[in-house]
N, C-alpha and C positions, 0 to 999 in steps of 0.2 A: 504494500500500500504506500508506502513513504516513497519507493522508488517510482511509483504510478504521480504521487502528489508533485515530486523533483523535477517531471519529466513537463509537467502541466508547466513550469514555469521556465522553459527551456525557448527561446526564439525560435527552433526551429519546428518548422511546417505550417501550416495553415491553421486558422480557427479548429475548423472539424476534426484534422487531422490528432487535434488536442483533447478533445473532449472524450471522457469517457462517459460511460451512463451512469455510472455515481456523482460524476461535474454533471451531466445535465439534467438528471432528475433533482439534484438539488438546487440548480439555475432556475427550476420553472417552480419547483416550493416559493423562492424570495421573491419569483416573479409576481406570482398572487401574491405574497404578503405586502409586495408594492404597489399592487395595480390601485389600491384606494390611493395610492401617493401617501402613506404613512407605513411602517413597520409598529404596529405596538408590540409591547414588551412580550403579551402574549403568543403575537405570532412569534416572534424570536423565537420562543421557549420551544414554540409545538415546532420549529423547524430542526432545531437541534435535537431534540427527542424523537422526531421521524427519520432526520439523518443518520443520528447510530441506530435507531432500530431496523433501520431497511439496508441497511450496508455492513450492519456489526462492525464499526467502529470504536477507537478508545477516544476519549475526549480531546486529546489533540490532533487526532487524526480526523477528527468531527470540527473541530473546529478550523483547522488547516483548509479542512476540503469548501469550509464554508465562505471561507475571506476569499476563495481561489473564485466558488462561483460569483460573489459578490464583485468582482473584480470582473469577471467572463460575462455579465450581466447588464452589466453599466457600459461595457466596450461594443456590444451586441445591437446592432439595428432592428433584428427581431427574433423571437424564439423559435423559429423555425431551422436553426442549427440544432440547439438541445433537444427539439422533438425529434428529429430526423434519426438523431443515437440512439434516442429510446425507442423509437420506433424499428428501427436494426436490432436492439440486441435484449430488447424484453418479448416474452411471450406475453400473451393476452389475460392472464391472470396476472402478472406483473404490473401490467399496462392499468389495469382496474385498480390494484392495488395502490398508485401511486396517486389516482383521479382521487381514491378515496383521502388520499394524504392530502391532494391539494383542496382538499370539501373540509377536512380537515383543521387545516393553515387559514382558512374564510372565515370559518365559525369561529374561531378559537376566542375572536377579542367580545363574541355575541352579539353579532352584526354581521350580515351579509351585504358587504358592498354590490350594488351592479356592477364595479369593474371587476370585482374579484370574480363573480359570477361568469362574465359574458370572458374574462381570460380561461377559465376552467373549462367551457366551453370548448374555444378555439383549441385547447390544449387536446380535447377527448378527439375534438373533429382531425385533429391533424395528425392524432397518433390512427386513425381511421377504427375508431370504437362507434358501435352502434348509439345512436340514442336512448336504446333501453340499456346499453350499459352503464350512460352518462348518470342516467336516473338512481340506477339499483347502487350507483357508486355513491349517491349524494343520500339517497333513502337510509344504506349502510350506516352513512355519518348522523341524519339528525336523527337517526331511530334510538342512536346515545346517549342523546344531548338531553 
């Protein structure tokens, strides 16, 4: 993992060529947690605690990979680089699982922005998940709440 995180900060190749699916799944978590144009503390919290829990991370390898996306996000004209990785290298249970992360990262501060909503969207349509997946991913999260 370290040698994966060294490599991310290395000049050479291209954007894509750099990303892996643990940088762009957690590129599109910050992405909802920004689409209102604020990070609460909340979302912070739920992004670090879906990072290690969906990559089995230790805390600085959680929190290395998060400054790397933070950084890969703000340089980014659109997230259509981080979905394209996940979209290659998750199966369809993976893929759901992550929608549920990012239904997840919305609710977290107990408010559902529209931008955080219609980004989860764009996120489900471009990894090419059905609409009843989009649903049963978000039914999973408030059926929690």
């Amino acid at each position: 993992m370290i040698n994966r995180l060294k490599s991310l900060f290395s000049d050479q190749g291209s954007v894509a060529e750099e990303l892996n699916v643990e940088l762009a799944s957690t590129a599109l978590l910050l992405e909802v947690a920004r689409a209102d144009s604020q990070i609460s503390h909340e979302e912070k919290e739920a992004v670090w605690h879906l990072v290690k829990g969906l990559h089995q991370l230790s805390d600085r390898e959680a929190r290395d990979l998060i400054e790397e996306a933070l950084i890969q996000t703000e340089q980014a004209n659109s997230i259509h680089n981080f979905t394209n990785v996940v979209k290659k290298n998750l199966h369809l249970k993976q893929k759901i699982k992550l929608i549920e992360g990012l239904w997840r990262v919305a609710y977290e501060d107990n408010e559902l922005d529209p931008h955080e909503e219609a980004m989860i969207r764009k996120v489900s349509d471009l990894l090419y998940l059905r609409h009843s997946e989009f649903i049963q991913a978000k039914l999973a999260v408030t059926g929690e709440l």
